[in-house]
N, C-alpha and C positions, 0 to 999 in steps of 0.2 A: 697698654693700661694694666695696672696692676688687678690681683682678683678681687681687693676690695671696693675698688673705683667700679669694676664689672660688675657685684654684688648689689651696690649702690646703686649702679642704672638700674638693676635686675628689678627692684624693690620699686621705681617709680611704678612699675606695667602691673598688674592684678591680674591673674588666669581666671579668664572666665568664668562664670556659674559653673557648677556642674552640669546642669539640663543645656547649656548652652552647646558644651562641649559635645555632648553626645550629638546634639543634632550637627556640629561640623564631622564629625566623625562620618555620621547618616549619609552627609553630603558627598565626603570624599569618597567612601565607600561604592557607593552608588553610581559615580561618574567613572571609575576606574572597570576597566575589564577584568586586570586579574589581584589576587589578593594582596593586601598590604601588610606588610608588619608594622609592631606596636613601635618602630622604630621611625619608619616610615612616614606613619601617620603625626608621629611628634615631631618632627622634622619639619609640615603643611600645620601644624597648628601653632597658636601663640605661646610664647614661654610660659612656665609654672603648669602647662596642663596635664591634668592624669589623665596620663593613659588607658592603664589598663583599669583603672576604676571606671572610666567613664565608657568603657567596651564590656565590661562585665555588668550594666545599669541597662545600657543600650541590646546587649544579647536579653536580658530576660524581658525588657518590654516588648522585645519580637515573639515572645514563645508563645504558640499556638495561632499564629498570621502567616499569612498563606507565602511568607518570605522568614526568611532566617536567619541569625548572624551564625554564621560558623568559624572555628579556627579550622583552615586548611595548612596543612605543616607548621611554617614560621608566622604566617599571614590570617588574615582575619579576610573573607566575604561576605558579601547575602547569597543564599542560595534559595530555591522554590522547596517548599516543606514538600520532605517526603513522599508524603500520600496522595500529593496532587502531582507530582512528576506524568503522571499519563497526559496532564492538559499540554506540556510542552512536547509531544510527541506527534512527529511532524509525517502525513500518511499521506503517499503516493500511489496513486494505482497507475501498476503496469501496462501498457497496451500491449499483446502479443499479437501479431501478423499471423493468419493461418498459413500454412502453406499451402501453394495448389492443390498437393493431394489431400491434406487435410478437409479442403471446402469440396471436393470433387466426393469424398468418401461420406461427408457429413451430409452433403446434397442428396447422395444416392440413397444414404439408409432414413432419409426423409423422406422422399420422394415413394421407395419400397419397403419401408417397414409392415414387419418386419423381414429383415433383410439378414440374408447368414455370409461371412467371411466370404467364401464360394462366390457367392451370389454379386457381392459388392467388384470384385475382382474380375467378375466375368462382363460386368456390364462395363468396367473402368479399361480393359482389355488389358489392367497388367495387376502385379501382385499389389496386395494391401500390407505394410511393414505395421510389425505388432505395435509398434511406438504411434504411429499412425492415429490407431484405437485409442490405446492408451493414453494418451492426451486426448482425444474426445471425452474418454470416461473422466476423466481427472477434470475436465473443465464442466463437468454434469451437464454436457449437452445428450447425447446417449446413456442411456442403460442399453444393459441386458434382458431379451424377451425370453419368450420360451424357446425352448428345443426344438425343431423339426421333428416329425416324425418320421423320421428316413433313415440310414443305416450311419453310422454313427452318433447320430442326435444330434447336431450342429448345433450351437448355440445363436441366436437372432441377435439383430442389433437395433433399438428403436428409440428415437427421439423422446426429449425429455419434456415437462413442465415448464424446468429452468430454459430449456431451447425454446420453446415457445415464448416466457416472457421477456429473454432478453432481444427478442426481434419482434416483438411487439404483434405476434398472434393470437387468433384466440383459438386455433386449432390449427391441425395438419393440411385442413382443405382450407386454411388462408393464405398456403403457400403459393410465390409465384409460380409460373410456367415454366415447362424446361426450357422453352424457346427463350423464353425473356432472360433466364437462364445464362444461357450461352451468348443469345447476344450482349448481356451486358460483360461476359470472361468469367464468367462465373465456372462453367462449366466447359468442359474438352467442347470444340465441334465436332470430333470424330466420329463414328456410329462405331457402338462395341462389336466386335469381332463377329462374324459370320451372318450381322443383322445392316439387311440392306436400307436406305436412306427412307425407303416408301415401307418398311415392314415399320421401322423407329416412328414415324408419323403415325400410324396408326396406333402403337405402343402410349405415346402423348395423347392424342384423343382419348383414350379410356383408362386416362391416369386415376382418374377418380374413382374408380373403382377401385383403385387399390386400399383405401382407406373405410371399405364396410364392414 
């Protein structure tokens, strides 16, 4: 066909209203993931229609709605205004596993608060690694107590507020038993180092005392 025979078809077809147009625009937009050029978009819509008029009509009816037209590079999308970018922000909470020694060391300075480094190690029968602590502290299950008064001044170690409300106590004497303890793995079975099986019985029997 010649270009005046194409012209002449061109001339039966009418380009849409202008409002008409934005709202295909709205459509394509919307249904598409990544951004489209004004090329693009004329390509999916009927002949004679303006493009970039009808993308500059359609971005200012979005200003100030909780969506937006933007040009990214060559292409035109909707993106989430700004200010409200926190609502698509998507929050996972980590589980972290204690490790044995962790619930062994957290156990003990429950159980004997306040409890000094020394103190914890000798009852555990081996050493306490600084990292150990320090991820208690860091999880604000322990704080720091007072000092001993003994030759160096040891620093104590005692369960927190936050320890009690995320195990669901309402004090230190809601805790279980060492026995239930151990039998559930919670705790070593071993009896610490130079303390016989009938001395550690009696040691549980007057736990409660520890906490006056």
């Amino acid at each position: 066909m010649s270009d005046k025979t194409d012209n002449a078809i061109e001339s039966l077809f009418e380009a849409p209203p202008l409002a008409e147009q934005e709202r295909m625009i709205e459509a394509i937009l919307f249904a598409t993931a990544e951004p489209m050029s004004s090329k693009q978009l004329a390509d999916r819509m009927p002949h004679g229609c303006e493009v970039p008029e009808a993308l500059a009509h359609l971005r200012k009816r979005y200003e100030g709605r909780g969506v937006r037209l933007v040009k990214v590079g060559d292409g035109w999308a909707f993106r989430t205004a700004p200010d409200l970018g926190f609502l698509m922000q998507k929050e996972t909470v980590e589980t972290r596993k204690l490790s044995q020694a962790a619930i062994e060391t957290l156990a003990i300075i429950a159980y004997h608060q306040p409890a000094t480094r020394a103190e914890i190690e000798e009852i555990r029968g081996v050493s306490v690694s600084r990292g150990t602590l320090d991820m208690l502290l860091e999880l604000g299950w322990i704080k720091l107590g007072r000092r001993r008064m003994t030759p160096g001044r040891p620093v104590t170690f005692i369960v927190t507020q936050e320890f009690l409300d995320h195990f669901g106590l309402e004090s230190s004497r809601d805790l279980p038993g060492i026995k239930e303890l151990r039998d559930a793995g919670i705790l070593d079975n071993r009896p610490p180092p130079g303390v016989k099986p009938e001395e550690e019985d009696d040691k549980e029997r007057g736990q409660d005392d520890m906490f006056e």
